[in-house]
C-alpha positions in Angstrom: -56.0 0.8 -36.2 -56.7 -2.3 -38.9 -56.9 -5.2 -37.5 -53.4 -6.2 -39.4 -52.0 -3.8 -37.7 -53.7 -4.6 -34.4 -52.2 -8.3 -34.9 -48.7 -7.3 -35.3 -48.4 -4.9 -32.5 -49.8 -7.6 -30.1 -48.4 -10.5 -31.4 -46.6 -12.3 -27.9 -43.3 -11.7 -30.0 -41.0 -9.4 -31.3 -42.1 -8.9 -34.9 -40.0 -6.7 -37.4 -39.6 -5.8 -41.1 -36.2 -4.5 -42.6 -35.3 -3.3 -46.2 -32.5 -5.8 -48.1 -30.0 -3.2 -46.6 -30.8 -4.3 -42.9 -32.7 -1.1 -42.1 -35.8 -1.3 -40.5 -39.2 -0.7 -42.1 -41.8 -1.4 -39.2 -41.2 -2.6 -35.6 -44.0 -4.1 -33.0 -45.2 -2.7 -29.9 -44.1 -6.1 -28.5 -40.8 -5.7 -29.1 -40.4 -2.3 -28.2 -42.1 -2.5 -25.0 -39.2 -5.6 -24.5 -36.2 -2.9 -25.5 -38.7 -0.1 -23.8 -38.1 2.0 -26.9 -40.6 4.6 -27.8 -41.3 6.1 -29.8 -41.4 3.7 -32.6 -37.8 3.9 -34.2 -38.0 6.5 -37.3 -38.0 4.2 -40.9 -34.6 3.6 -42.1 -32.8 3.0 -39.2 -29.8 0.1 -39.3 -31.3 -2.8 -37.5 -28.0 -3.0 -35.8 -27.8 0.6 -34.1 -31.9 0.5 -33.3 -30.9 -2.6 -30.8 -27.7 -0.9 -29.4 -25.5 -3.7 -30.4 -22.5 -2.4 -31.3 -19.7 -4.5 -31.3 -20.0 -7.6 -30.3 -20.8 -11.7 -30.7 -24.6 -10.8 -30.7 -23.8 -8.2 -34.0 -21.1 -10.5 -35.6 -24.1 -12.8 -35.4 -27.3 -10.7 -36.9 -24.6 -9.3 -39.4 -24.1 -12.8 -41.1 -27.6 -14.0 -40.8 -28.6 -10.8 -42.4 -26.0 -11.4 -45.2 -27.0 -15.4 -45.2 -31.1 -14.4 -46.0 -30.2 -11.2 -48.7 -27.2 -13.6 -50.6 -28.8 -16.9 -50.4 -32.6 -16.8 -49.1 -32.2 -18.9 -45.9 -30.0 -18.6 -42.8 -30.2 -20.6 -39.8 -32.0 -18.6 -36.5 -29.5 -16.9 -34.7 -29.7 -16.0 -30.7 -28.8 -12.7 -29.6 -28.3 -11.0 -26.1 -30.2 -7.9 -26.4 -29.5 -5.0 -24.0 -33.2 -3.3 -23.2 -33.3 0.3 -22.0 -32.5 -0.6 -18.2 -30.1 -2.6 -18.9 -31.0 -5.4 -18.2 -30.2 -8.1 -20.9 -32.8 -10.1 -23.0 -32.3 -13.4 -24.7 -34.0 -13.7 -28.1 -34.2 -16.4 -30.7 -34.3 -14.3 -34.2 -36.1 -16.4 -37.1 -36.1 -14.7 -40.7 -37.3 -15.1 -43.9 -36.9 -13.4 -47.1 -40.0 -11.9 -48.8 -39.3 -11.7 -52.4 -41.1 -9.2 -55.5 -42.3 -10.5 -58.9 -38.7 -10.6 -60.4 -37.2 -12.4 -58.0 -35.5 -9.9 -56.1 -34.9 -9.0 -51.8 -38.2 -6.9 -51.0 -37.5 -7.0 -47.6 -36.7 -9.5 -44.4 -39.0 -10.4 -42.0 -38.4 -11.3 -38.4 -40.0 -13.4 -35.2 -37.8 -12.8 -32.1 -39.0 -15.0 -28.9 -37.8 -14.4 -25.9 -36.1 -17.5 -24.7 -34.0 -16.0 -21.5 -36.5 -18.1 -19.2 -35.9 -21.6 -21.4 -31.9 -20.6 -21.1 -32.6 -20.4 -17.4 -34.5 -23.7 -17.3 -31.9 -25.3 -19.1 -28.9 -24.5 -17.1 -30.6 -25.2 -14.6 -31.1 -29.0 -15.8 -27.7 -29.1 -17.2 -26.6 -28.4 -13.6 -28.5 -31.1 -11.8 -27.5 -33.8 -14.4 -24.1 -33.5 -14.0 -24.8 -33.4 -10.4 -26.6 -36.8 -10.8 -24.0 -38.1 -13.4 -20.6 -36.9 -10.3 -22.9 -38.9 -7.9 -23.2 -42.1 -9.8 -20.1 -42.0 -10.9 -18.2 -42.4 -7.7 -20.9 -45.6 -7.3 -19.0 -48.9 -8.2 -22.3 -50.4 -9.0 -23.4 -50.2 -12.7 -25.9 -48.2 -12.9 -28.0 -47.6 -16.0 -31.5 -46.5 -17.4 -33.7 -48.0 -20.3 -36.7 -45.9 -21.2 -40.0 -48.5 -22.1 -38.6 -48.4 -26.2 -35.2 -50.2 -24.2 -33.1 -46.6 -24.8 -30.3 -46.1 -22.6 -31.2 -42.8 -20.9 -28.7 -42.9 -18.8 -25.3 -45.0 -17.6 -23.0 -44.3 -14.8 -19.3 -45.1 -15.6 -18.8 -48.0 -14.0 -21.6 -49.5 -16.4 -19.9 -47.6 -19.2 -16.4 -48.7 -18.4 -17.7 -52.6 -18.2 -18.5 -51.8 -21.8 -15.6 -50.2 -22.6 -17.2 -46.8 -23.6 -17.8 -43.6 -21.7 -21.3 -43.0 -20.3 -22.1 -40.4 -23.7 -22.0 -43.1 -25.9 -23.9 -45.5 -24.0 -27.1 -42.8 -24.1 -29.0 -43.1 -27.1 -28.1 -46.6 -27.7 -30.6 -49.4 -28.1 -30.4 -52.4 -25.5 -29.6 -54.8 -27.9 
């Protein structure tokens, strides 16, 4: 084993290489211990059926980033809800970039999935608690607001918004002057 090949495999993230047609060229031991495929998937298969997709949001959404990064070089990362082999489901962030020959031309598309199913977690989790907070604060007549130390608001109830006529979403962000 080189130690290229050594890298890739135990990189802490999915790592793949497809062809400008979307089939896959070379796939990391990272990833496929994630999907628990093994063998490594046989060259030339459509990315597409190699992560079970089918139809779906998450293949409407690798389809167009795969058409963004052949027609136009670039495409945004995309998050897809991956199905592994016990089904259980797996939340990855998919960044790509296009790798280009001497002409100009697609040589192939290279990917970084991370797994961000624990960050989704976390945030929901926030999300959840804030707007507990915010239904708490809100039933308080007092104003109540929060300035961080650059005098941001942070935070406003709605009684502190209304006094202002604005909801408490616009007051957060805003400077105290």
């Amino acid at each position: 084993m080189t130690s290229e090949s050594a890298w890739f495999d135990r990189a802490p993230c999915g790592l793949l290489a497809l062809d400008p047609s979307g089939r896959l060229t070379r796939v990391n031991q990272t990833l496929r211990d994630w999907l628990g495929t093994e063998p490594p998937p046989a060259e030339g298969v459509e990315l597409l059926d190699w992560l079970r997709l089918g139809k779906g949001r998450s293949a409407d959404l690798l389809r167009v980033h795969l058409d963004m990064l052949v027609n136009s070089g670039i495409a945004p990362a995309v998050e897809l809800r991956l199905r592994r082999a016990g089904g259980e489901r797996l939340i990855a962030q998919m960044d790509s970039v296009v790798v280009r020959d001497a002409s100009g031309a697609v040589e192939r598309i290279e990917s970084v999935l991370t797994d961000v199913g624990e960050r989704r977690v976390t945030e929901n989790r926030l999300a959840a608690q804030l707007e507990f907070l915010q239904n708490i604060t809100d039933r308080t007549p007092a104003r109540l607001v929060y300035y961080d130390k650059d005098l941001i608001c942070r935070f406003a109830n709605r009684a502190q918004a209304a006094y202002h006529g604005l909801s408490p979403g616009d007051l957060v962000g805003m400077h105290l002057s």
